[in-house]
Every structure is written in structure tokens, then in C-alpha cells.
Kinemage of the C-alpha trace (Angstrom):
@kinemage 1
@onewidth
@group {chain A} dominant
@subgroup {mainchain}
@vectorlist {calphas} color= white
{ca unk a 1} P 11.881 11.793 -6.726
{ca unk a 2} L 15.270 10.248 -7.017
{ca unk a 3} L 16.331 8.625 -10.410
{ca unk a 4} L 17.013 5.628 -8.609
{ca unk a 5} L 16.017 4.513 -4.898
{ca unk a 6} L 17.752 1.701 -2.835
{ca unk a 7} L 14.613 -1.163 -2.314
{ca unk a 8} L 15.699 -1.268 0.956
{ca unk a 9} L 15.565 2.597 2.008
{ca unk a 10} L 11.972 2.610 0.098
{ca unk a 11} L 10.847 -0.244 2.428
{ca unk a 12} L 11.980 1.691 4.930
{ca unk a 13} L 9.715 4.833 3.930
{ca unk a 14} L 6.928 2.829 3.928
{ca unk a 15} L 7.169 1.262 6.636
{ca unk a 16} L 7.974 4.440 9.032
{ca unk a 17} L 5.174 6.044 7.966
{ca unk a 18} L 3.201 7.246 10.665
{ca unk a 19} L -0.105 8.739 9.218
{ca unk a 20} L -2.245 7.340 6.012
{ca unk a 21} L -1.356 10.749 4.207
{ca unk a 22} L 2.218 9.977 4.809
{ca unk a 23} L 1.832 6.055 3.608
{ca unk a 24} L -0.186 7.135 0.392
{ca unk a 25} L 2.320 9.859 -0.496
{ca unk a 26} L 5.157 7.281 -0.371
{ca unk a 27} L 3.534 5.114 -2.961
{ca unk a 28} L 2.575 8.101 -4.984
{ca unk a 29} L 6.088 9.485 -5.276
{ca unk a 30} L 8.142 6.388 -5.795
{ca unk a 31} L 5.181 4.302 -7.300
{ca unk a 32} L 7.214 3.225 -10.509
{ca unk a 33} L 10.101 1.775 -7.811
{ca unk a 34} L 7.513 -0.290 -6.434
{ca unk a 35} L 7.956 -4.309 -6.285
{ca unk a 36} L 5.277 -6.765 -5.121
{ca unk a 37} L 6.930 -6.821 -1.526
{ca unk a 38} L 6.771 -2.708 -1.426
{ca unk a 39} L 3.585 -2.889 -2.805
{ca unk a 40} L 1.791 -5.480 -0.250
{ca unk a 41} L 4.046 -3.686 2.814
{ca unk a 42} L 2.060 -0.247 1.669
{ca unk a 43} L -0.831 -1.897 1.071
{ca unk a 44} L -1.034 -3.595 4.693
{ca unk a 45} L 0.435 -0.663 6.472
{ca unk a 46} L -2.323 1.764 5.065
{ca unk a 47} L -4.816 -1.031 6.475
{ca unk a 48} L -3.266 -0.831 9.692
{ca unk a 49} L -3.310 2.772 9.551
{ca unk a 50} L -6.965 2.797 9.037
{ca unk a 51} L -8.274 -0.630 10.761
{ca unk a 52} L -10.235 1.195 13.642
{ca unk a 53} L -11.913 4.170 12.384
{ca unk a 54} L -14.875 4.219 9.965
{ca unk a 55} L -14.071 8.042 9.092
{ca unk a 56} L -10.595 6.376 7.892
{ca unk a 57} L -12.318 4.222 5.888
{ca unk a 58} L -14.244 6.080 4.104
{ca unk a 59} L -10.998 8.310 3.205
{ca unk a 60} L -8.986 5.459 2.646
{ca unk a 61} L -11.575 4.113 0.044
{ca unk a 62} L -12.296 7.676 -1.344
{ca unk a 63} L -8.595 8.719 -2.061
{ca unk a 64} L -7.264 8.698 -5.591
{ca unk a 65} L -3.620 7.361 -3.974
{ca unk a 66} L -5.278 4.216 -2.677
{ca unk a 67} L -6.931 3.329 -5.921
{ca unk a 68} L -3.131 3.845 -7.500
{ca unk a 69} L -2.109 1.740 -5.202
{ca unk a 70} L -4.708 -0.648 -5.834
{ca unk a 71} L -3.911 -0.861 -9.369
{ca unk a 72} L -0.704 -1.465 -8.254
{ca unk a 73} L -1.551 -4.320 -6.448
{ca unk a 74} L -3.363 -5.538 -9.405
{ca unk a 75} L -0.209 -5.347 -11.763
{ca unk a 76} L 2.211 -6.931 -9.041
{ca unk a 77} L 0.215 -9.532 -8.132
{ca unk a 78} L 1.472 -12.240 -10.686
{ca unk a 79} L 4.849 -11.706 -9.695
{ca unk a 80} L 4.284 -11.534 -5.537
{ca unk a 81} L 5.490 -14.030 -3.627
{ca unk a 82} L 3.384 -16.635 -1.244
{ca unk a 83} L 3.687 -14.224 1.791
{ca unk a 84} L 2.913 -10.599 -0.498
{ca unk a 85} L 0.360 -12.474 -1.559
{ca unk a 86} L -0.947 -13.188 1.995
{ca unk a 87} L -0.243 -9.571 3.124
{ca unk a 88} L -2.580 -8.314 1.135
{ca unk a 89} L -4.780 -11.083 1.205
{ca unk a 90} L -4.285 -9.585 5.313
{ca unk a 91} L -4.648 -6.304 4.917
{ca unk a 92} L -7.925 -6.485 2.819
{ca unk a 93} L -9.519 -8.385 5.720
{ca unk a 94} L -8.384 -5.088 8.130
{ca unk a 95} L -9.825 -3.198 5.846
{ca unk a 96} L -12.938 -4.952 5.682
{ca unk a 97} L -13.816 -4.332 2.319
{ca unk a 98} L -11.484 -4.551 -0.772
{ca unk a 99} L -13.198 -3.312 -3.739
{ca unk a 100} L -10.083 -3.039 -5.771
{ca unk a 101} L -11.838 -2.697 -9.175
């Protein structure tokens, strides 16, 4: 990873990604870069990556990435604003489950 990565560019990654492997690699790499609005854009995108399949689902909720980024949305919660906060409130009803513990 880079020693330093432009918030905007990373917003960028995350939101071009095309696939859930792509999303979740995104947040592994450059997780320590990650601010609540990075972390609620990921969060929501690998939702809408995965809103219409079961089988994506059940690898969404399986993979070790998503619980990091789960944790992450634990730790950047207090400092999200109204509309992160809504994003992932969003996402977690795509999802249709959030079991974030």
C-alpha cells in the first residue's frame, strides 16, 4: 500500500469496485486510511454488491474482510456523520441481516 493515499482517490477505489472480492480487498489494503465516510461507502457498496443473491450472502457474512470491515464500522461510528450513519444504517437493511458482533 501507499504510505499515504489521497481520501478522495480511496473513495474512488471503493466506489469503482465492481465485484465483492474487489470491494473487500480495498478495505483490506488501505483499512488504516479509512474514515467514517470510506467506511459506510464500503460498507453500503458491498451490500449492494450482494443485495440479490443468497449464495452472496452467505460469503459476504462468512468472509474474514467483512468482519474487518465490520469492526471498522464499529470504531468509526462515533465520529460518522448523520448521513454515514444512515448509509450503513442502509446498507444493513440490503443486507438483511447485520450481525456485526
Amino acid at each position: 500500500t501507499e504510505s499515504a493515499v489521497h481520501p478522495k482517490r480511496l473513495q474512488r477505489k471503493i466506489c469503482s469496485a465492481k465485484t465483492l472480492d474487489e470491494c473487500l480487498e480495498v478495505v483490506s489494503l488501505y483499512h488504516q486510511f479509512l474514515d467514517g465516510v470510506h467506511v459506510s461507502t464500503a460498507f453500503n457498496k458491498v451490500a449492494e454488491l450482494g443485495r440479490n443473491s443468497r449464495e452472496k450472502k452467505d460469503k459476504i457474512a462468512s468472509d474474514e474482510r467483512f468482519r474487518s470491515l465490520c469492526d471498522l464500522v464499529k470504531l468509526r461510528m462515533h465520529s460518522m456523520n448523520t448521513r454515514s450513519l444512515s448509509t450503513v444504517a442502509n446498507a444493513c437493511g440490503k443486507l438483511k441481516f447485520c450481525d456485526c458482533d
